[in-house]
PAKE-945837 format. One line per 5 residues: number of its first residue (from 1); for each residue x, z negated, y negated of N, C-alpha, C. Coordinates in nm, 4 decimals, m for minus. Atoms other than C-alpha are relative to their C-alpha. Layout:
BEGIN
NUM = X Z Y X Z Y X Z Y; ... .
***
This chain:
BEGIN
1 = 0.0249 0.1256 0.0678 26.5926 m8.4965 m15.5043 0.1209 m0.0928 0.0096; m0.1485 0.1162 0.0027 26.8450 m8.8111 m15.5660 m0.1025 m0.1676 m0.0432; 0.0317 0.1466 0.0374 26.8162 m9.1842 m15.6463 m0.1105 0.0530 m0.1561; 0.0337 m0.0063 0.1536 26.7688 m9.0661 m16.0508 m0.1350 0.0579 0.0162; 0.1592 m0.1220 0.0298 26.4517 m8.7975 m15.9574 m0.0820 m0.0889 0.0486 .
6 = 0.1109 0.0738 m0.0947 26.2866 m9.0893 m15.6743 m0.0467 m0.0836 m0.1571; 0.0150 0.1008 0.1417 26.3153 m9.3476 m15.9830 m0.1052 0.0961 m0.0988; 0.0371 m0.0758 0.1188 26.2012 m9.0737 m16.2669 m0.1714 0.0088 0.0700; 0.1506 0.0040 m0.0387 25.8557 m8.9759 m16.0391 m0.0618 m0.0728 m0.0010; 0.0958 0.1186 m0.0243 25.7630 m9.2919 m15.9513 0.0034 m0.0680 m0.1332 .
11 = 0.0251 0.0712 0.1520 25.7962 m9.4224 m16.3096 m0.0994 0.0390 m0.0971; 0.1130 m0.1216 0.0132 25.5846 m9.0977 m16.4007 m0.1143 m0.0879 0.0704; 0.0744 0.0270 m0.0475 25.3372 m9.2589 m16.2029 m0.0830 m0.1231 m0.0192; 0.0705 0.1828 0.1232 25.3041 m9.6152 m16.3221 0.0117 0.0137 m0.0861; 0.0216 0.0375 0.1531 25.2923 m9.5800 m16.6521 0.1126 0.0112 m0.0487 .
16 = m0.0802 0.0349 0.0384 25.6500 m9.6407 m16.7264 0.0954 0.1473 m0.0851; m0.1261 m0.1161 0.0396 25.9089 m9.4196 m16.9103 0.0942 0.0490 0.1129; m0.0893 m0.0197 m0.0927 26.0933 m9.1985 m16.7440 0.1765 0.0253 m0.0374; m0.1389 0.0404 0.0659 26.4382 m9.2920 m16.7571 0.1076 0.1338 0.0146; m0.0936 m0.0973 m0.0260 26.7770 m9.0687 m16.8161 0.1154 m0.0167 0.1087 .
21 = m0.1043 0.0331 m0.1281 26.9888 m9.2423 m16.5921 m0.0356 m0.1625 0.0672; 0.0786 0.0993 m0.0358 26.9238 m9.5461 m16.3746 0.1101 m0.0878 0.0138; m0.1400 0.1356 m0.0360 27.2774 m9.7437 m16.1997 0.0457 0.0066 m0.1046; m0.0981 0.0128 0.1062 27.4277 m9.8959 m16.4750 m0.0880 m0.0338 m0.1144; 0.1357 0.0348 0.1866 27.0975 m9.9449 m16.7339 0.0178 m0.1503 0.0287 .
26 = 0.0255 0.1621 0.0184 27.0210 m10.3281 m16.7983 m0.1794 m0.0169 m0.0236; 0.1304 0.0025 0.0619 26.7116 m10.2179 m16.8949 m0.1418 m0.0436 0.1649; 0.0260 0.1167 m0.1288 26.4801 m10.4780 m16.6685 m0.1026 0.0988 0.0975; 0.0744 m0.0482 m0.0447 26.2214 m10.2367 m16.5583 0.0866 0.1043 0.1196; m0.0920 m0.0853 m0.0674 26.4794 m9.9928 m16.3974 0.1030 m0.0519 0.0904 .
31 = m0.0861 0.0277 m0.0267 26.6960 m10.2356 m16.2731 m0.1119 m0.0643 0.1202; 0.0766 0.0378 m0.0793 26.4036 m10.3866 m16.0846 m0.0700 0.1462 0.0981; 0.0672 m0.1492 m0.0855 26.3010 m9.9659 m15.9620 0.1292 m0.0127 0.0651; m0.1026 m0.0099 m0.0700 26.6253 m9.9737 m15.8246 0.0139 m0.0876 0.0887; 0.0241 0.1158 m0.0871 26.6246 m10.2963 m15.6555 m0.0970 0.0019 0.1266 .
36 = 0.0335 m0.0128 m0.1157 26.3212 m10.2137 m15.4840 m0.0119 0.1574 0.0725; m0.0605 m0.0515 m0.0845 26.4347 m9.8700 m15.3980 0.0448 m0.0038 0.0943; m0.1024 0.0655 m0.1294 26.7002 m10.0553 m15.1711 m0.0842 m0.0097 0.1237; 0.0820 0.0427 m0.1081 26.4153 m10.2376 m15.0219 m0.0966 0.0956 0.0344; 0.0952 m0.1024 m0.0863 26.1845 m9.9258 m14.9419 0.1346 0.0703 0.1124 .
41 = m0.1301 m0.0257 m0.0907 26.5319 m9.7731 m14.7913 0.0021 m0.0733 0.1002; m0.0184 0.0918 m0.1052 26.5683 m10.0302 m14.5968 m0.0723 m0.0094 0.1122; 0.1502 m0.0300 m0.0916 26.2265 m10.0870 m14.4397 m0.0087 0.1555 0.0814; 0.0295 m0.1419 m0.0414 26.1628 m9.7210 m14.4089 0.1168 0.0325 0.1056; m0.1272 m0.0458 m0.1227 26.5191 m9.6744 m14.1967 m0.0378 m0.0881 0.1107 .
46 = m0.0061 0.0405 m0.1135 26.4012 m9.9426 m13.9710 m0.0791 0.0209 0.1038; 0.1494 m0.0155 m0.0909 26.0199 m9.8440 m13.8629 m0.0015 0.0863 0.1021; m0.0013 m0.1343 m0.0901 26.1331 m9.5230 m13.6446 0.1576 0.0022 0.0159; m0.1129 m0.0370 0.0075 26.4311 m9.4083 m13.5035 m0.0005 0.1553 m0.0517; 0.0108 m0.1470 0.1156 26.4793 m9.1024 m13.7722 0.0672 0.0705 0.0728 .
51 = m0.0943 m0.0673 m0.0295 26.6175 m8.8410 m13.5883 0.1353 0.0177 m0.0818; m0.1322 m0.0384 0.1209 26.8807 m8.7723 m13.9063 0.0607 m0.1469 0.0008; m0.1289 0.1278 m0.0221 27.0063 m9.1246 m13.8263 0.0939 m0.0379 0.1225; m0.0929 0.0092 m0.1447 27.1374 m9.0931 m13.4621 0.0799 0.0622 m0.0188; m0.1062 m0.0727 m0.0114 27.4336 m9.0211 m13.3950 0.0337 m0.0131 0.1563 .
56 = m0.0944 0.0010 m0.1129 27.6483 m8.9966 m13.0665 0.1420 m0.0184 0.0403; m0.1542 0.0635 0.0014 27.9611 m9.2028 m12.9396 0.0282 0.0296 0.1416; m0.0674 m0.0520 m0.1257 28.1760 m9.1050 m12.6409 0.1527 m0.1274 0.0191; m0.1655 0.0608 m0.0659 28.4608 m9.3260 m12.5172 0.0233 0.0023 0.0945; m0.0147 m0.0589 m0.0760 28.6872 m9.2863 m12.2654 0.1150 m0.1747 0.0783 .
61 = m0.0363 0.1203 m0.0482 28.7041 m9.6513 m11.9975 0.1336 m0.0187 m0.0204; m0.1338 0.0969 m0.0703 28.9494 m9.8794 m11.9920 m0.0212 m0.0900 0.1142; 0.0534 0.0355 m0.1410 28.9647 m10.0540 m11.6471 0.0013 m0.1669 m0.0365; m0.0161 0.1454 0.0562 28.9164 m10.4102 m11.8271 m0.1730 m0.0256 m0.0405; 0.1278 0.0183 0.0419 28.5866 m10.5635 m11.8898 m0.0676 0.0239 m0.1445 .
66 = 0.0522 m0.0743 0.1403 28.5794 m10.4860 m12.2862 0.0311 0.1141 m0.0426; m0.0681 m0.1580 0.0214 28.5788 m10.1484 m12.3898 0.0022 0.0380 m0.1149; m0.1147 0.0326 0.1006 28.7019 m10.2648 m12.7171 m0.1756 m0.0215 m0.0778; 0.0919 0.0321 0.1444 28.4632 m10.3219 m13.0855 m0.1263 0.1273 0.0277; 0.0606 m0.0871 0.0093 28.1429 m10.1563 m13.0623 0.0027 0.1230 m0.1374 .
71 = m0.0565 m0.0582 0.1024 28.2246 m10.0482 m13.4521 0.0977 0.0846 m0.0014; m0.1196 m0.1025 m0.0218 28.5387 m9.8957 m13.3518 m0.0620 0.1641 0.1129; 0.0354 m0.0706 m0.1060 28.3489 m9.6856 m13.0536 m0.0725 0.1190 m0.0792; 0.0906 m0.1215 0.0871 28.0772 m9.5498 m13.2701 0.0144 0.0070 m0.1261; m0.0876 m0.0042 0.1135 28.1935 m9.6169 m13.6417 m0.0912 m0.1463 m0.0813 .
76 = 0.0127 0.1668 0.1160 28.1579 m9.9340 m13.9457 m0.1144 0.0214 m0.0171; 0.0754 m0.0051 0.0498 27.8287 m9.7939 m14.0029 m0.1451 0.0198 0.1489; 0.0982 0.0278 m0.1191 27.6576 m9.8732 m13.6292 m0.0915 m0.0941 m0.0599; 0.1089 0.0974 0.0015 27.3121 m10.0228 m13.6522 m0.0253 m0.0501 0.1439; 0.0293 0.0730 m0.1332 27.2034 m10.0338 m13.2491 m0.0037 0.1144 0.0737 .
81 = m0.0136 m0.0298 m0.0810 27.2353 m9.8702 m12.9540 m0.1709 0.0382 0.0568; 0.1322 m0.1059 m0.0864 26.9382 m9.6225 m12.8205 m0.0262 m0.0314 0.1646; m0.0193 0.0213 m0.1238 26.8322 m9.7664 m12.5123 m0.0180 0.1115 0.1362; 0.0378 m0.0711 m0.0844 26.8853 m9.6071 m12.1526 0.0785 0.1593 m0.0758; m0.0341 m0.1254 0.0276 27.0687 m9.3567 m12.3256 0.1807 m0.0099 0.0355 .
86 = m0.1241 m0.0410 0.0043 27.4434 m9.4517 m12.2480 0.0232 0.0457 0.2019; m0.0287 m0.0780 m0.1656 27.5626 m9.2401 m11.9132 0.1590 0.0176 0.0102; m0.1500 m0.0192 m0.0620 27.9231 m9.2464 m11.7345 m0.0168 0.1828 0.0246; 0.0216 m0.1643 m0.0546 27.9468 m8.8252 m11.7398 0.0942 0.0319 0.0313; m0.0443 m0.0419 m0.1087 28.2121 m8.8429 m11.5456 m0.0155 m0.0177 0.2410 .
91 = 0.0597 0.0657 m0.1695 28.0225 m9.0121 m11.2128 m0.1158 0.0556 m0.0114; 0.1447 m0.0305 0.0102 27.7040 m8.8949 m11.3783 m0.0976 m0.1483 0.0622; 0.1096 0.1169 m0.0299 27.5587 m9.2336 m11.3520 m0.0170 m0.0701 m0.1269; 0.0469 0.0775 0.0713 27.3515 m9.4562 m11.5729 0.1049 m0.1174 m0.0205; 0.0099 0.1638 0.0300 27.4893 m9.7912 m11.7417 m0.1199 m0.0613 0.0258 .
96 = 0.0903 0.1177 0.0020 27.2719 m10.0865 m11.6734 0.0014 m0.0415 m0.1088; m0.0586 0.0752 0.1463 27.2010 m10.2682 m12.0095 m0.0548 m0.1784 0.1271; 0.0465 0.1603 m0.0668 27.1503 m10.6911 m11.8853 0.0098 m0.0741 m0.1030; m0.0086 0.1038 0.1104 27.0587 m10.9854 m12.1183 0.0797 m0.0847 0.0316; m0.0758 0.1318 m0.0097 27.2695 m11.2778 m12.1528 0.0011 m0.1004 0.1316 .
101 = 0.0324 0.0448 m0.0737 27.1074 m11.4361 m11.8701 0.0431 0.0822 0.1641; 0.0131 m0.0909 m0.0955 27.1439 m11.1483 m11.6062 0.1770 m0.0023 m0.0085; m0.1345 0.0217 0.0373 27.5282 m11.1423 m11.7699 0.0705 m0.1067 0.0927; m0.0572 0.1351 m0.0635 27.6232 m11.4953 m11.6752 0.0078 m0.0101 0.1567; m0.0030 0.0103 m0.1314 27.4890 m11.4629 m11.3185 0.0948 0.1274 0.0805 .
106 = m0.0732 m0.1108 m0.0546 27.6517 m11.1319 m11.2318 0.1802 m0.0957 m0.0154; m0.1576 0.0406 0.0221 27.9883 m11.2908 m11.3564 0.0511 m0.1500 0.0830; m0.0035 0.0822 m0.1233 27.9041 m11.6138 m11.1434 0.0257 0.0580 0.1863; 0.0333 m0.0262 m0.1620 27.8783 m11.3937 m10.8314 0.1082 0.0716 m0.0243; m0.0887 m0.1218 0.0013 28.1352 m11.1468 m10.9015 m0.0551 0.1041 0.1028 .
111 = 0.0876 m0.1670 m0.0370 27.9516 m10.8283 m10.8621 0.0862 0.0810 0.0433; m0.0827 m0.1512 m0.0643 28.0874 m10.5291 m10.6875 m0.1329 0.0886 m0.0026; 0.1019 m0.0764 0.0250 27.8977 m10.2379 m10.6801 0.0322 0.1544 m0.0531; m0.0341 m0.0924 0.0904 27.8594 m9.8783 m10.8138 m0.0466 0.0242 m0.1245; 0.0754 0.0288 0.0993 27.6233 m9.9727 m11.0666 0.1208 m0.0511 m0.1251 .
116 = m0.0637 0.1040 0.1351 27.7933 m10.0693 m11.4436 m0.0935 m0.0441 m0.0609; 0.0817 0.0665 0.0808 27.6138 m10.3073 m11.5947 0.0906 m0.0272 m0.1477; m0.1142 0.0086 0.1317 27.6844 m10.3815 m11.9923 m0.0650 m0.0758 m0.1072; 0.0446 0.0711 0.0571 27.6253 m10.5921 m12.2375 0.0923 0.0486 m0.1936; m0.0766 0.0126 0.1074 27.7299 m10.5873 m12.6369 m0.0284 m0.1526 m0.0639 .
121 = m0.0589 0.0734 0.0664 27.8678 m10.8870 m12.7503 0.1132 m0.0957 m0.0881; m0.0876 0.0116 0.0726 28.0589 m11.0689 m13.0236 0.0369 0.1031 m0.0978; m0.0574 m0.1587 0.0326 28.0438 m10.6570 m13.1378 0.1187 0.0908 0.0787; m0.0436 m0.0519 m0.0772 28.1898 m10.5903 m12.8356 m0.0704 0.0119 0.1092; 0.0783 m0.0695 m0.1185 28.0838 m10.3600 m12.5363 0.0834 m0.0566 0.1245 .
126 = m0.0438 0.0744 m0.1270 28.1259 m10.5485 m12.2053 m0.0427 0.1248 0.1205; 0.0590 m0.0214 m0.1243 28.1008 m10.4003 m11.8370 0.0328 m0.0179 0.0898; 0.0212 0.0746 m0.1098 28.0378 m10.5479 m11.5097 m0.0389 0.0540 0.0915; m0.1200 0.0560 m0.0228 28.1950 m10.5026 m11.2762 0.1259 0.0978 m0.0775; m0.0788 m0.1050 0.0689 28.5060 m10.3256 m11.4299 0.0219 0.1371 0.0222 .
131 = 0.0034 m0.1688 m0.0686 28.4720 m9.9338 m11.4347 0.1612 0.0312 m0.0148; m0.1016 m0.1094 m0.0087 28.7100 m9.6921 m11.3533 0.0776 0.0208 m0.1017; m0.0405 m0.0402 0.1593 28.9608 m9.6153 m11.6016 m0.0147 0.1908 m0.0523; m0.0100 m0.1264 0.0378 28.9371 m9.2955 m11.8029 m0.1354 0.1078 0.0606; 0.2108 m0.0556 m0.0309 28.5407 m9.2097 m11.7234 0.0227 0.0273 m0.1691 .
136 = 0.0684 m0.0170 0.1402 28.3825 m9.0321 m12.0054 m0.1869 m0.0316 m0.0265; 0.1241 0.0598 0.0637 28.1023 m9.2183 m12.1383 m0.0646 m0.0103 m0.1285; 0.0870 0.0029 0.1013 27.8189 m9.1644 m12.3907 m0.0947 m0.0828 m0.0207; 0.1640 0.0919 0.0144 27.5669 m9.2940 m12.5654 m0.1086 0.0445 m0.1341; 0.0363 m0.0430 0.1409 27.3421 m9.2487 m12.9019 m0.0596 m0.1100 m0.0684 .
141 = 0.0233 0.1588 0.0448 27.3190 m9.5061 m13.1554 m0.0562 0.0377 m0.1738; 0.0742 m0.0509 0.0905 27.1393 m9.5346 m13.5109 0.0929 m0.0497 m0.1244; m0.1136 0.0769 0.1455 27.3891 m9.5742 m13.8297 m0.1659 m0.0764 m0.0638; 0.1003 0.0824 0.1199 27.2241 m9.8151 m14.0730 0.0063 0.0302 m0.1306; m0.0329 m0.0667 0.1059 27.3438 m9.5587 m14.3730 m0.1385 0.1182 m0.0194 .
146 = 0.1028 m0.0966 0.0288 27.0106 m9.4153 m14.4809 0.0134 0.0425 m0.1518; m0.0504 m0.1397 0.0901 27.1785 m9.2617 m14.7878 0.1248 0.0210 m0.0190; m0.0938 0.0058 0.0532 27.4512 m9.1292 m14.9070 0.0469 0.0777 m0.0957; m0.0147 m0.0340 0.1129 27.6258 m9.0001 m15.1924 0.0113 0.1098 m0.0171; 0.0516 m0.1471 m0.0073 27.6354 m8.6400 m15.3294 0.0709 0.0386 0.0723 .
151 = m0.1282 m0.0803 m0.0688 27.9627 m8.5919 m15.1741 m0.0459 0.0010 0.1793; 0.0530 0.0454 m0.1638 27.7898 m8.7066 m14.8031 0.0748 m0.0694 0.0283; m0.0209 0.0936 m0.0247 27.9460 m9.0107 m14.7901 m0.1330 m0.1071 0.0463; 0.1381 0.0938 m0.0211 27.7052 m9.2510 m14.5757 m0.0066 m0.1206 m0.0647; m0.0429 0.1318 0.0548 27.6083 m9.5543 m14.7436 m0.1818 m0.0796 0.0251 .
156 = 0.1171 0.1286 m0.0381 27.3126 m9.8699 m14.6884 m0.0238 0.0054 m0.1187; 0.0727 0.0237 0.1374 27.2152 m9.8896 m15.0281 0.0092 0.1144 m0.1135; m0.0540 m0.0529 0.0942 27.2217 m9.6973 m15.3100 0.0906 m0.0289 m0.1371; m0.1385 0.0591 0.1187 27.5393 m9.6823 m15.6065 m0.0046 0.0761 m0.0698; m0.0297 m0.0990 0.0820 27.4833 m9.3829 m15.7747 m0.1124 0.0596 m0.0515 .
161 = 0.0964 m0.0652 0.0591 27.2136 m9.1427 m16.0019 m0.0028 0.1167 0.0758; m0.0180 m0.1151 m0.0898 27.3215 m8.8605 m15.7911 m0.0210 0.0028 0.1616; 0.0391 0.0564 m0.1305 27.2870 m9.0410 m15.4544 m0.1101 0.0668 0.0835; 0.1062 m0.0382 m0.0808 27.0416 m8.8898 m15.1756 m0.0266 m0.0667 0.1341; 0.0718 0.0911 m0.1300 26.8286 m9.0102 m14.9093 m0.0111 0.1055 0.1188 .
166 = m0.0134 m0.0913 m0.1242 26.8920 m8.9114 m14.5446 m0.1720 m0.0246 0.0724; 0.1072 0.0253 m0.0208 26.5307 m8.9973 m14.4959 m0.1243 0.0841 m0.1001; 0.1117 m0.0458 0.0628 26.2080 m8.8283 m14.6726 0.0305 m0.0287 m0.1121; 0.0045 0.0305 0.0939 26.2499 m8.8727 m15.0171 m0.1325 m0.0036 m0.0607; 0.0912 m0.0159 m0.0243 25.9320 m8.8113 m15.0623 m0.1254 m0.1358 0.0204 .
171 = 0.0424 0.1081 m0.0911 25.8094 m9.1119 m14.8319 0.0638 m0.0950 m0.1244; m0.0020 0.1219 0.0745 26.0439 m9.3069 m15.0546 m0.0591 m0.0062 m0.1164; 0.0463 m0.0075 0.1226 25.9096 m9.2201 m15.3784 m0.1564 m0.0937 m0.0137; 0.1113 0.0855 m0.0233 25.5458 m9.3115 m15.2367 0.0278 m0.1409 0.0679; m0.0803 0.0931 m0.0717 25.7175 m9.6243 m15.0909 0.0314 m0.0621 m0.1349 .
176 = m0.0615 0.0733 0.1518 25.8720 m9.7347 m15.4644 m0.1293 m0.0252 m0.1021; 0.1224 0.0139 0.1083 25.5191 m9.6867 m15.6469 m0.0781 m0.1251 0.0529; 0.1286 0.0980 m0.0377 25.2797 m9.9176 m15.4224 0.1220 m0.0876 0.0094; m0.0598 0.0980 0.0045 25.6155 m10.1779 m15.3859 m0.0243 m0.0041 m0.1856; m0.0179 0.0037 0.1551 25.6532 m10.1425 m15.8199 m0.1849 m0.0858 0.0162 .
181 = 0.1049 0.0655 0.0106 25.2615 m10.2126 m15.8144 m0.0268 m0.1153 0.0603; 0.0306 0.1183 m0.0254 25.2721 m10.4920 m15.5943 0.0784 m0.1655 m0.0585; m0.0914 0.0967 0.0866 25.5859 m10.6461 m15.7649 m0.0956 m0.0481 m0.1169; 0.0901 0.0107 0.1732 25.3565 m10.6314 m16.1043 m0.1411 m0.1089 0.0261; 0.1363 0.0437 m0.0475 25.0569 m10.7836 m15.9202 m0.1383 0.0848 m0.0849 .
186 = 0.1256 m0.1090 0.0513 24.8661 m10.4520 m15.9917 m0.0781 0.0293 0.1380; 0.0685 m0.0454 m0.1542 24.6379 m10.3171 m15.7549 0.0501 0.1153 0.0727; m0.0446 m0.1064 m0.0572 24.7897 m10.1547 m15.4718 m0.0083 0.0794 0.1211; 0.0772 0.0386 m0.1281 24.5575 m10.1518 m15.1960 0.0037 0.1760 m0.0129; 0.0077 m0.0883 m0.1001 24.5355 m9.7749 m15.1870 0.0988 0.1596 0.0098 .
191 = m0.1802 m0.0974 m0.0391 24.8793 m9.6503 m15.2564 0.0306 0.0199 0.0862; m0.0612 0.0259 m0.1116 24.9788 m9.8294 m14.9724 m0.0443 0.0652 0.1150; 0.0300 m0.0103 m0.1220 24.7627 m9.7041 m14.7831 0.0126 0.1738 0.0277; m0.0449 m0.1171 m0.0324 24.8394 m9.3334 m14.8441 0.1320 0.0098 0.0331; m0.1194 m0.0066 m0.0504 25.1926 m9.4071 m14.7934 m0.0051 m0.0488 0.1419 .
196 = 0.0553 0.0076 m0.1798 25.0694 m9.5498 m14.4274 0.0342 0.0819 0.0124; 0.0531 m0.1370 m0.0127 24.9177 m9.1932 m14.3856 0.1293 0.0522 m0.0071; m0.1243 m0.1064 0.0287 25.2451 m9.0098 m14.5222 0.1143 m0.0987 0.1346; m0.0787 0.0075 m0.0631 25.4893 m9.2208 m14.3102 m0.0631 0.0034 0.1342; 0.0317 m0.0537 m0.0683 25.2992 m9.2191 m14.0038 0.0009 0.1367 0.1019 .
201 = m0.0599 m0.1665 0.0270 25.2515 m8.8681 m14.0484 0.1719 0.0839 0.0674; m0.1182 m0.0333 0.0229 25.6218 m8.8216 m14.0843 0.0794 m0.0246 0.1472; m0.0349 0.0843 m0.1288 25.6730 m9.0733 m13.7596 m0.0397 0.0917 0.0838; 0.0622 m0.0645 m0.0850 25.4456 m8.8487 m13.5858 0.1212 0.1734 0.0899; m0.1062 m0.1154 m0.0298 25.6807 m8.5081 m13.6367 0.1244 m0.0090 m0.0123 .
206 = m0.1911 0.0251 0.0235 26.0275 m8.6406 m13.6377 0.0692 0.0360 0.1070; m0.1221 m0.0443 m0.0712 26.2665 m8.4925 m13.3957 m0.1313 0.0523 0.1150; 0.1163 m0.0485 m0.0693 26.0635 m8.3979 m13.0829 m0.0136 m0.0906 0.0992; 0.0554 0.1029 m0.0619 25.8599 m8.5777 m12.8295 m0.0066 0.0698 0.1733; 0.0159 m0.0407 m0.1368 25.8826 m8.5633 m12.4362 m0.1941 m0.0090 0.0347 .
211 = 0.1597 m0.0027 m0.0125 25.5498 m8.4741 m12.2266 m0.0346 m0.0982 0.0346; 0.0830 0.1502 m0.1361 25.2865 m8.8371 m12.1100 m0.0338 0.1231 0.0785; 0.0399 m0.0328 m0.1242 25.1753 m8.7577 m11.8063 m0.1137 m0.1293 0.0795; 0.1139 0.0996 m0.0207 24.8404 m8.9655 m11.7587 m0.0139 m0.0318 0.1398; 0.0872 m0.0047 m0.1355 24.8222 m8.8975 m11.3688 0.0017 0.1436 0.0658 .
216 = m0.0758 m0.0697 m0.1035 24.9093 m8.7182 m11.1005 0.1226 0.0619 0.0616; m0.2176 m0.0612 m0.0307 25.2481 m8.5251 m10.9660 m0.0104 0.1511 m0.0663; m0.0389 m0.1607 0.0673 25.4293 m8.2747 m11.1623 0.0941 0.0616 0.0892; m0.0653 m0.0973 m0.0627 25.5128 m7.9882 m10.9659 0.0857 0.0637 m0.0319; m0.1315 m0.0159 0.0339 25.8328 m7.8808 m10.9627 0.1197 m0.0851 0.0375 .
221 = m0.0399 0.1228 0.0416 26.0001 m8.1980 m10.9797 0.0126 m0.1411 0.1019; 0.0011 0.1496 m0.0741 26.1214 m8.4737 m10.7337 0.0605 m0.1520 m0.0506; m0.0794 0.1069 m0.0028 26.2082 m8.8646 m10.8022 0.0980 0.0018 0.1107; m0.0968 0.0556 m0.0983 26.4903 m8.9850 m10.6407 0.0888 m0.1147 m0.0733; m0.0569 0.1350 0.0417 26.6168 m9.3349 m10.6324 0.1180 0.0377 m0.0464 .
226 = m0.1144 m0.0156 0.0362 26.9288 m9.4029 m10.7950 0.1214 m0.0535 0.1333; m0.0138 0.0069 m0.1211 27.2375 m9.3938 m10.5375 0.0910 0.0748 0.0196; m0.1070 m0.1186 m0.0753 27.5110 m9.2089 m10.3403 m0.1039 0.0383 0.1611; 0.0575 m0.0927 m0.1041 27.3609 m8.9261 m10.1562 0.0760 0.0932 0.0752; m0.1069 m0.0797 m0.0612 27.5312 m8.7596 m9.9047 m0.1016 0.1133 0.0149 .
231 = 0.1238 m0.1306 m0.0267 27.3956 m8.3553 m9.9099 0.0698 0.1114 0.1395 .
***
């Protein structure tokens, strides 16, 4: 599927003609399917983290408190940072993330420690107290490019008839019909609500899920605080 086939179904569906090409018409009905295309794109990239939108950034410390543009680290097309997921894998230890508040006081006390704490701001990655230089550190973060073009160029919106969605197409199509019906002030009470059902659904089997554990101890398996352990 592409931008031109999501548009063509869902037009199939309301009533409308189905068009031959869509970026670039004037024609008001199409220019408004496209419009809220964007906005099902949009929405739909933000409700879950889509597996097909993570990615993974690695940099390698500098012994200075910024460890430069978060954009530059992971690329122009960073949305946010996966929490609890960035690790020093050369100490094998966790980052701390700290709010603004937790920030200020650490930098009032001047922290020592083996702990890095970190903060992103300004679009820059801070850490406290200054690590090591030349640690290799990861993390996994969610581009905000939920399509891109035929060539696989990522992109936030769509620009093209050929364009594809790194997301369900599918989802968006049912996603463009109950928005088109509600734009119109048609009834759309139970579009919406099968597109619930379908994204849900979709939320449900997306990448894979670790085991709950309601109660009791899993055998096998010890906690241990975080820490230098001598063995």
């Amino acid at each position: 599927m592409s931008l031109l086939t999501i548009i063509q179904n869902a037009s199939k569906r309301v009533g409308l003609n189905s068009p031959a090409s869509a970026i670039g018409l004037t024609d008001e009905n199409v220019v408004r399917m496209i419009s809220l295309a964007n906005e099902e794109g949009a929405e739909l990239a933000s409700r879950h983290r889509w597996q097909n939108l993570i990615r993974e950034a690695t940099l390698t410390t500098a012994a200075t408190e910024s460890q430069g543009a978060i954009t530059t680290i992971a690329g122009a097309d960073f949305g946010y940072m996966l929490n609890d997921t960035i690790w020093d894998r050369t100490s094998n230890r966790r980052w701390l993330p700290v709010d603004d508040t937790q920030w200020q006081q650490m930098k009032a006390s001047s922290i020592t420690g083996p702990d890095i704490h970190f903060r992103i701001r300004g679009n820059s990655l801070l850490a406290i107290p200054v690590p090591a230089a030349s640690h290799t550190v990861a993390f996994e973060w969610v581009t905000k490019n939920w399509c891109e073009s035929s060539g696989g160029t990522g992109q936030s919106a769509w620009a093209a008839d050929a364009d594809v969605g790194r997301l369900d197409e599918s989802l968006m199509t049912a996603g463009l019909i109950w928005r088109w019906k509600a734009s119109q002030g048609l009834e759309y009470a139970e579009d919406f609500r099968k597109y619930e059902i379908l994204v849900n659904d979709a939320i449900a089997r997306d990448g894979v899920k670790g085991h709950l554990y309601m109660g009791g101890r899993r055998s096998g398996r010890t906690n241990v605080p975080d820490g230098s352990w001598v063995l």
